[in-house]
C-alpha positions as CSV (number, residue, x, y, z in Angstrom):
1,X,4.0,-4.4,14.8
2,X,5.9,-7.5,14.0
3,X,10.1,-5.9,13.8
4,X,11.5,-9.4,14.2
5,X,13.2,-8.6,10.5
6,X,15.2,-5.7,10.2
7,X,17.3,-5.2,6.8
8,X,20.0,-2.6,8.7
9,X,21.1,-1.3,5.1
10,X,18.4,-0.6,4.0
11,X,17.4,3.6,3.0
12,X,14.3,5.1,2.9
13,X,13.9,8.7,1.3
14,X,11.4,10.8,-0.4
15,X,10.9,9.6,-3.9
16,X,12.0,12.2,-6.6
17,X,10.3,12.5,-10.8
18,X,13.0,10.1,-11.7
19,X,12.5,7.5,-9.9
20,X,9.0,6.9,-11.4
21,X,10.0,4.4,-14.1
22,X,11.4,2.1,-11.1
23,X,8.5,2.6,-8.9
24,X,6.1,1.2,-11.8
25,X,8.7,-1.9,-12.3
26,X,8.5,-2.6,-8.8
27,X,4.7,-2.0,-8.3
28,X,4.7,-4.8,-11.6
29,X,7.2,-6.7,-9.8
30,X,5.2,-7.1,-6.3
31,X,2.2,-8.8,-8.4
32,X,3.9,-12.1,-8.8
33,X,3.3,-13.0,-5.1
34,X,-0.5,-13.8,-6.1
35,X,0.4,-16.3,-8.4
36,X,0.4,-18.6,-4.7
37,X,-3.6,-17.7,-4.5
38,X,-6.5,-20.3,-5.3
39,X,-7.5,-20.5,-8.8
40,X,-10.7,-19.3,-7.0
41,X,-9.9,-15.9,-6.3
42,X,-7.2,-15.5,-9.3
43,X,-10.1,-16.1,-11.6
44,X,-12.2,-13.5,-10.2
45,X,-9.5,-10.9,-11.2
46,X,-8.9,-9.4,-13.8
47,X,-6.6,-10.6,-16.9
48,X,-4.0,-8.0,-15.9
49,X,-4.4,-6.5,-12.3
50,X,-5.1,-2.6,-12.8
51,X,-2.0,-1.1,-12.4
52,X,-0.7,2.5,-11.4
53,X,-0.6,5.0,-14.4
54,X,2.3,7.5,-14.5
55,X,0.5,10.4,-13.7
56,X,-0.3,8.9,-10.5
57,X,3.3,8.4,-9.4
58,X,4.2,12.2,-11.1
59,X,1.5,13.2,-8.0
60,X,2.3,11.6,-5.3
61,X,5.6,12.7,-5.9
62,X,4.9,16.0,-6.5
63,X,2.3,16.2,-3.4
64,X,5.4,14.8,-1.4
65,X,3.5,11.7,-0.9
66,X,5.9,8.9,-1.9
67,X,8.9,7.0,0.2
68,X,10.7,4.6,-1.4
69,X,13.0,1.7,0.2
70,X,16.5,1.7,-1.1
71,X,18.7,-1.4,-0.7
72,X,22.3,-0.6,-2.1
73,X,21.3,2.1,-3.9
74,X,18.3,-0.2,-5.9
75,X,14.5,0.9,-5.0
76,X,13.0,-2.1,-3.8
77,X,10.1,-0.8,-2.3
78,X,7.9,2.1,-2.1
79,X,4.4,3.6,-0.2
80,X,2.7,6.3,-1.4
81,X,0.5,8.7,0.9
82,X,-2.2,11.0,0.4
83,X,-2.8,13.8,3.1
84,X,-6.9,14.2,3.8
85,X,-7.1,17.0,5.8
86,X,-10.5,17.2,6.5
87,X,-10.2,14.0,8.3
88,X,-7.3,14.8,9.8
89,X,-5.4,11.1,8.6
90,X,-3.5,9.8,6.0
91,X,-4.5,7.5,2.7
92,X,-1.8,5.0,1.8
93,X,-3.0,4.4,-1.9
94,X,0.2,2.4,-2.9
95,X,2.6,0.0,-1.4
96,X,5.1,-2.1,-3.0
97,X,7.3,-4.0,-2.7
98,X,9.6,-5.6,-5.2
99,X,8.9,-9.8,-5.5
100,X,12.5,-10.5,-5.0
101,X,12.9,-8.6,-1.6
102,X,9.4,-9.8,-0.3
103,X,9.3,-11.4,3.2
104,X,13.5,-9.2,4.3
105,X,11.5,-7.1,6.4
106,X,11.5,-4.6,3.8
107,X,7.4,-3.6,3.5
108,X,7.7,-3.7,7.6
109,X,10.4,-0.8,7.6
110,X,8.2,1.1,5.0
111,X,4.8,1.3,7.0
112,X,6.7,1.6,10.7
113,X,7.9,4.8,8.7
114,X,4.6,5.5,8.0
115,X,3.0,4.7,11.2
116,X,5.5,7.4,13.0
117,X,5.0,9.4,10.6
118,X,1.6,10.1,11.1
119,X,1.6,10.1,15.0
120,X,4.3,12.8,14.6
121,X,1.5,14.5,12.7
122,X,-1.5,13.3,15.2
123,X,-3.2,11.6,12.2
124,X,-5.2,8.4,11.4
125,X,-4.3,6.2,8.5
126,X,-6.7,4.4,6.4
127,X,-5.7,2.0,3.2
128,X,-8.3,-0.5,1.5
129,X,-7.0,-3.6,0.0
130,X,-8.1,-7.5,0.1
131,X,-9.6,-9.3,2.7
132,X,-9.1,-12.3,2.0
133,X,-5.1,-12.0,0.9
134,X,-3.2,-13.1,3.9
135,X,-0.7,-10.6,3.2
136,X,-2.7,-7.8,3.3
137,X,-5.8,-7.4,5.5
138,X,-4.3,-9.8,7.7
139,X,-0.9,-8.2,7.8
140,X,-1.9,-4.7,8.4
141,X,-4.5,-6.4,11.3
142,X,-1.3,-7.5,12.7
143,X,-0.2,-4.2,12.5
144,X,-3.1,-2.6,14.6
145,X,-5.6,-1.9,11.6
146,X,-8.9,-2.8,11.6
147,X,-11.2,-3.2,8.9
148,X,-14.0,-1.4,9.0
149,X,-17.6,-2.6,8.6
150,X,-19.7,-1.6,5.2
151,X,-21.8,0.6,7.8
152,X,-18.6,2.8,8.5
153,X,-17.3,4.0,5.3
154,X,-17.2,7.7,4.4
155,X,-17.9,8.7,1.1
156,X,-14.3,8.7,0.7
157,X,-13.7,5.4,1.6
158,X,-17.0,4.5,-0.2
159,X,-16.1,6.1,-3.7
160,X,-12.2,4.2,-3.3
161,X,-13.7,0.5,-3.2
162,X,-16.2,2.1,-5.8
163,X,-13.6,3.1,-8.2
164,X,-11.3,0.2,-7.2
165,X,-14.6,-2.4,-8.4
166,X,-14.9,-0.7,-11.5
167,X,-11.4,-0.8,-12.8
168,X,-11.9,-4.9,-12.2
169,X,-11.1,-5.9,-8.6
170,X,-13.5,-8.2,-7.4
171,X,-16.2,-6.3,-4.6
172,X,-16.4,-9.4,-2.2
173,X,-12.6,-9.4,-1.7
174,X,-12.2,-5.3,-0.8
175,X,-12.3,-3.7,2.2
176,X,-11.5,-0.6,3.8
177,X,-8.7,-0.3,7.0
178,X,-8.0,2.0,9.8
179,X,-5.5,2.7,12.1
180,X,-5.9,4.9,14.8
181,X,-2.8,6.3,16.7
């Protein structure tokens, strides 16, 4: 994983209930970096990308699930996790971070957490997200992720893209990732 950038400052902590209302600004915030993709793909979007409701941060909270990155006491970033037990790995179904602070090192800090987080615990991590978005499936391949082939979904990881296509994301562009540690 690339650790060239390191923001030395920079606090990462469990989030708590209130920090909800800045985790959905910064999740709103993080969308303006596709503004730099071809007219292409931003047309097969939709209008608004599908964001994060409320409830879904109240969970992940609640479940223990979501880090945020603090910079001076501002949450800049955030990754939310999902235990699946039965597979023994970990679901990142969130990461963010804030437009302003992209490209500090900042979303590098976050999943290195992550990553030693889950081979403290012996377990896998998967994520889905676009291929064809340099900084995502080609990040996380830089990472050690690979994307996995149609073939080699679960149901889990089947019923994600699934639900992921229906709320407006474009089918050809998702894909599913794994990291093994």
């Amino acid at each position: 994983m690339n650790q060239c950038k390191k923001v030395n400052n920079l606090k990462i902590r469990r989030a708590l209930l209130g920090d909800i209302s800045q985790m959905v600004h910064v999740e709103k915030e993080s969308g303006a970096v596709f503004s730099a993709m071809p007219v292409e793909f931003l047309s097969c979007l939709p209008e608004n990308l599908p964001l994060h409701s409320k409830e879904f941060y109240e969970q992940a909270v609640r479940n223990n699930g979501a880090w945020l990155a603090e910079l001076d006491s501002k949450i800049v970033g955030f990754i939310c996790l999902e235990n699946i037990e039965e597979e023994s790995s970990i679901h990142i179904s969130e990461f963010a971070v804030d437009y302003n602070y992209q490209r500090k090192g900042i979303g590098n800090q976050l999943l290195s957490f992550v990553i030693n987080f889950a081979q403290n615990e012996s377990k896998d991590i998967t994520l889905t997200t676009f291929s064809n978005v340099p900084w995502n499936a080609n990040y996380y391949r830089n990472c050690g992720f690979i994307t996995l082939n149609v073939n080699d979904l679960n149901d889990r990881l089947k019923s994600l893209i699934k639900n992921e296509v229906e709320t407006g994301l474009p089918e050809q562009y998702r894909c599913a990732m794994k990291l093994t540690v």
